[in-house]
N, C-alpha and C positions, 0 to 999 in steps of 0.2 A: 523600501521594503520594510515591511512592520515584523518585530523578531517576537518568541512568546516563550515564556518557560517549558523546559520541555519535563515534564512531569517534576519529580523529586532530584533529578540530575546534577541539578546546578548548572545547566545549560541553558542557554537561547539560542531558538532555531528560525530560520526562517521560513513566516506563513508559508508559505511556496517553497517546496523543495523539487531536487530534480530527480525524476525517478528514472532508470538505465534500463527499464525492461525492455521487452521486445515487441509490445504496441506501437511505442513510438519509431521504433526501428533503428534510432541514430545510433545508439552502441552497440548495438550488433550487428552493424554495416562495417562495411571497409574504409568508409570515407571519414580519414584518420583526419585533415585538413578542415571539414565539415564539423566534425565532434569537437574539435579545440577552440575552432570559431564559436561555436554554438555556448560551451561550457564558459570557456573567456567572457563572453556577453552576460552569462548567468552570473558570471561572478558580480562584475562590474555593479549588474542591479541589486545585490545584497544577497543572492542565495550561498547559502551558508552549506549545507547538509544535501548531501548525495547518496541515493539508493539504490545497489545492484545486489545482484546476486550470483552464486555458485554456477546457478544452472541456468542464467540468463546464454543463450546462445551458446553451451558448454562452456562457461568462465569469458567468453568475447567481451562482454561488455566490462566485467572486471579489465582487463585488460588491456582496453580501452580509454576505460573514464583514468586509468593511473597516467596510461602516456597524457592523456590530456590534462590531467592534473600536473604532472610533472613542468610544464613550461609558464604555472599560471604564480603570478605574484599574486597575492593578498592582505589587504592591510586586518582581516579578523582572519580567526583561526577557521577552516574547512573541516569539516565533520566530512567522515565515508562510513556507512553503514554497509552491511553484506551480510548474506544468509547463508546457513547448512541445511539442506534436505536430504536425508537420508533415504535410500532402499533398504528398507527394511529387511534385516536377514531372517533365516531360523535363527540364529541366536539371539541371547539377548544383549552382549557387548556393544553397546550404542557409542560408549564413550571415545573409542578410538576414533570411529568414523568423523566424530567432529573435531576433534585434533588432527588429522590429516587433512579433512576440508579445509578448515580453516589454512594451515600451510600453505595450501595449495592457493588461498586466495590472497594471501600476503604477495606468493610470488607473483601472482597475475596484474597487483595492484602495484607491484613495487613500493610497499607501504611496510614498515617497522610495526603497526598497529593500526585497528579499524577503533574509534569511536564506540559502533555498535552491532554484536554478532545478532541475528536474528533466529530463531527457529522458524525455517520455509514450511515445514508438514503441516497439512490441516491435524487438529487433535479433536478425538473421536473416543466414543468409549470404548469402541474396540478399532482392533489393527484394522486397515483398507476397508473401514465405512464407506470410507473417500477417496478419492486416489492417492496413494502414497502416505495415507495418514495412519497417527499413531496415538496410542493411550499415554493419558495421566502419569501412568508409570514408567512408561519408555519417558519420557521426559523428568521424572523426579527421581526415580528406582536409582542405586547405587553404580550402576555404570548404563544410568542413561545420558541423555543428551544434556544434562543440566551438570554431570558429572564431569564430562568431556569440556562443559563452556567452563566450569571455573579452573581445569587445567590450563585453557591458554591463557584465561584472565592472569594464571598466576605466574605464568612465562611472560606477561606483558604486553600480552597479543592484542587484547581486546578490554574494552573498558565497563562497556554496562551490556547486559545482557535484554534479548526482547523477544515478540511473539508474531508470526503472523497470523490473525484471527479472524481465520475459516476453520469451520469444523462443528460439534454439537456444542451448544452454550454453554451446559454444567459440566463439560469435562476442560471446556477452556476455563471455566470459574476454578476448578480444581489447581489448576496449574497458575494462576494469574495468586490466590490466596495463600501461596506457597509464601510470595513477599518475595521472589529470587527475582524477579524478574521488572525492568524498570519502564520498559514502553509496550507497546505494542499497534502496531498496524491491522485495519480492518478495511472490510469496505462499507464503502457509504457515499450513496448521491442522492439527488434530489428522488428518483425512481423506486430507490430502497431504504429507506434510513433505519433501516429493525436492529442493526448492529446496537444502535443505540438512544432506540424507546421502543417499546412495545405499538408493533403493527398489526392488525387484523392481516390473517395468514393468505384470505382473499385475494390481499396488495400488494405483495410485495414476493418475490422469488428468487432466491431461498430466505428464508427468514431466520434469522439469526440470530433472535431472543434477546436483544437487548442485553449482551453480553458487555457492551462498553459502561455500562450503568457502574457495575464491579466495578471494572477497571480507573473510571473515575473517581470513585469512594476511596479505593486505596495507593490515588493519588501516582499513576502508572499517565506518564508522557504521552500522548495518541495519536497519532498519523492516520490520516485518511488518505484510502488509496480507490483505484477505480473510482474518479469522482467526476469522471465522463463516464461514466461506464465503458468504461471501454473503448468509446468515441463513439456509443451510438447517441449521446450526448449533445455530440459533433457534428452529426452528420454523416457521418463518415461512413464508408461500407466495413465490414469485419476487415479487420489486419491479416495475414495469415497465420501471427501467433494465433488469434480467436477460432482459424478456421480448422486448428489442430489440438489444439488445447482440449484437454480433461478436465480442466479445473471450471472451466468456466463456459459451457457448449453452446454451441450456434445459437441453438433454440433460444435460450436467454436472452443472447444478442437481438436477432430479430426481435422480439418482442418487446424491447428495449426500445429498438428502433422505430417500433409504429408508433409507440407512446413520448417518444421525442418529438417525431415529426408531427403530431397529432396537438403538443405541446407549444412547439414551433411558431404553428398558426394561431393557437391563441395568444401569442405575448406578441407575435410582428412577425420575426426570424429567428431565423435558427444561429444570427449573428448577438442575438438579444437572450436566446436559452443559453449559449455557452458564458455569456457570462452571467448570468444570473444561477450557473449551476454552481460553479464556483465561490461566486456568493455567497450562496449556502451553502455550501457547507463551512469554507472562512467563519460566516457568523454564528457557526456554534460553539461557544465558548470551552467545551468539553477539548477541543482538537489544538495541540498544538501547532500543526503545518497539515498541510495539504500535499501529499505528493505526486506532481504532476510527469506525463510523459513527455519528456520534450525530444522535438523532430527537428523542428528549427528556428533561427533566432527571432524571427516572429512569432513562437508560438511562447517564447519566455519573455519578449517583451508583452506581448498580450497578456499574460497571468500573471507578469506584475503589476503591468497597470491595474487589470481587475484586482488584487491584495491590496492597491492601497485607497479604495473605495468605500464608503462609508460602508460600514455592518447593517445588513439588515432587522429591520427592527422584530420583535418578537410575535405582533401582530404581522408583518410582514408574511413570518416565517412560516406561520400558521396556514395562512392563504396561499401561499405556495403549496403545501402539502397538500389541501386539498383539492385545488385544484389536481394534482397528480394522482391523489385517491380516487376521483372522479373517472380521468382517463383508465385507469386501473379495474374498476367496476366495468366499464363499458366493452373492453375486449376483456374480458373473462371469459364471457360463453364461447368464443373464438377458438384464444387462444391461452387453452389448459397449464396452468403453474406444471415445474420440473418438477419432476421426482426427485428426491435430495437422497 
């Protein structure tokens, strides 16, 4: 497994991290004997760095990844990251709410401290642009969410603070330019990569403005996430997170999906697009890890073997996108970009 600096940290993480959502389903299943196999194996191949969250499966997957963490030897130190998403109230005391989250994911983790707390909300310029999302201010203002993270930091809780980046560009710019905050997670596959370069708006759904451009300049650690999209990447039919989910709707997916499968047949298989998705995004040197959903121990022997693949080259990288611009153009008339 190849490790890479993770922004300004002073860490290395590894390419391939495991992600605990509920795409993959293993940590927010029951199958406590399955998750220990599965994470034990991750270890074994070098991943370092683990990702859940608050509201994965109301705290299950915290919960989870601790027991299974709990029995695993290590000869490098394991990173756990975890996220706060707030319901926004009438008020504006933000700050409490993530000292009590956070609490509450200590105890799900059976962990003394996480590595990395995350901010879960999309940031928008105003409140529920998006679902659950919130302004600039709730996040920097005096008892918003950036108020609340440096309380546990200073109880011990928590070590570097970070972003996840969904929402409108210049209000994530806002918040990333503060300099509080040391990574941040976005998404980005071969299908959409606007998070970070500018895409004609035609291509790519939702566009994302080339938000990670920032975040590279001022040297901010960066995790790609959804980098199967979701597994229509894969093959695969929507999850039933996908088939419930606000954040990220059907519509997407399918349309994801024709442009995979559409993909598929010009490279061979659709055993030849997953790793080639992978690929790319690994070869963009802006990303320290990749954080994949893992289901089972096949699915993290496979994306380690793909991490330790030669990088695609820049010419490469190029001919890939277009090809996927192509496919892009061609259902357009079809099938109409989301409303964001």
């Amino acid at each position: 497994m190849q490790f890479r600096p993770l922004g300004s940290t002073g860490l290395t993480v590894s390419a391939v991290s495991f992600g605990g959502g509920p795409v993959s389903g293993l940590l927010t299943s029951t199958s406590v004997d399955t998750q220990r196999s599965v994470i034990s194996r991750a270890v074994e191949l070098g991943v370092n760095w683990f990702d859940t969250a608050a509201t994965y499966a109301h705290g299950q997957s915290e919960a989870n990844l601790g027991l299974a963490l709990a029995g695993i030897h290590s000869e490098q130190p394991l990173h756990v990251a975890t996220k706060v998403r707030v319901q926004v109230p009438t008020k504006t005391d933000l700050r409490s709410l993530v000292v009590a989250s956070v609490i509450e994911s200590l105890a799900r983790l059976n962990l003394p401290r996480v590595t990395l707390l995350q901010i879960h909300n999309s940031i928008t310029r105003n409140r529920n642009d998006q679902p659950t999302s919130i302004t600039p201010d709730d996040v920097l203002g005096p008892e918003g969410l950036l108020a609340g993270m440096e309380d546990v930091r200073a109880a011990g809780f928590v070590e570097h603070f970070g972003l996840t980046g969904i929402g409108d560009a210049d209000a994530l710019e806002i918040v990333m330019q503060s300099g509080r905050f040391a990574t941040i997670q976005a998404p980005f596959h071969l299908l959409n990569p606007s998070a970070l370069r500018t895409t004609p708006t035609t291509l790519c759904d939702p566009d994302y403005g080339g938000f990670l451009q920032v975040a590279d300049k001022l040297g901010m650690g960066i995790f790609a996430i959804r980098v199967f999209a979701a597994g229509a990447l894969l093959g695969a039919e929507p999850s039933g997170h996908t088939l419930q989910t606000p954040f990220f709707p059907l519509s997407l997916y399918r349309r994801d999906q024709v442009r995979a499968h559409q993909l598929a047949e010009q490279i061979g298989s659709m055993t030849a697009l997953r790793e080639m998705a992978l690929r790319y995004v690994l070869s963009q040197s802006q990303f320290a890890s990749a954080i994949v959903g893992i289901g089972t121990i096949d699915h993290i022997e496979e994306a380690a073997r793909i991490a330790d693949l030669e990088l695609l080259s820049k010419s490469e990288l190029n001919g890939i996108e277009r090809t996927c611009h192509s496919l892009s153009e061609s259902l357009r008339p079809t099938i109409p970009p989301r409303a964001v």
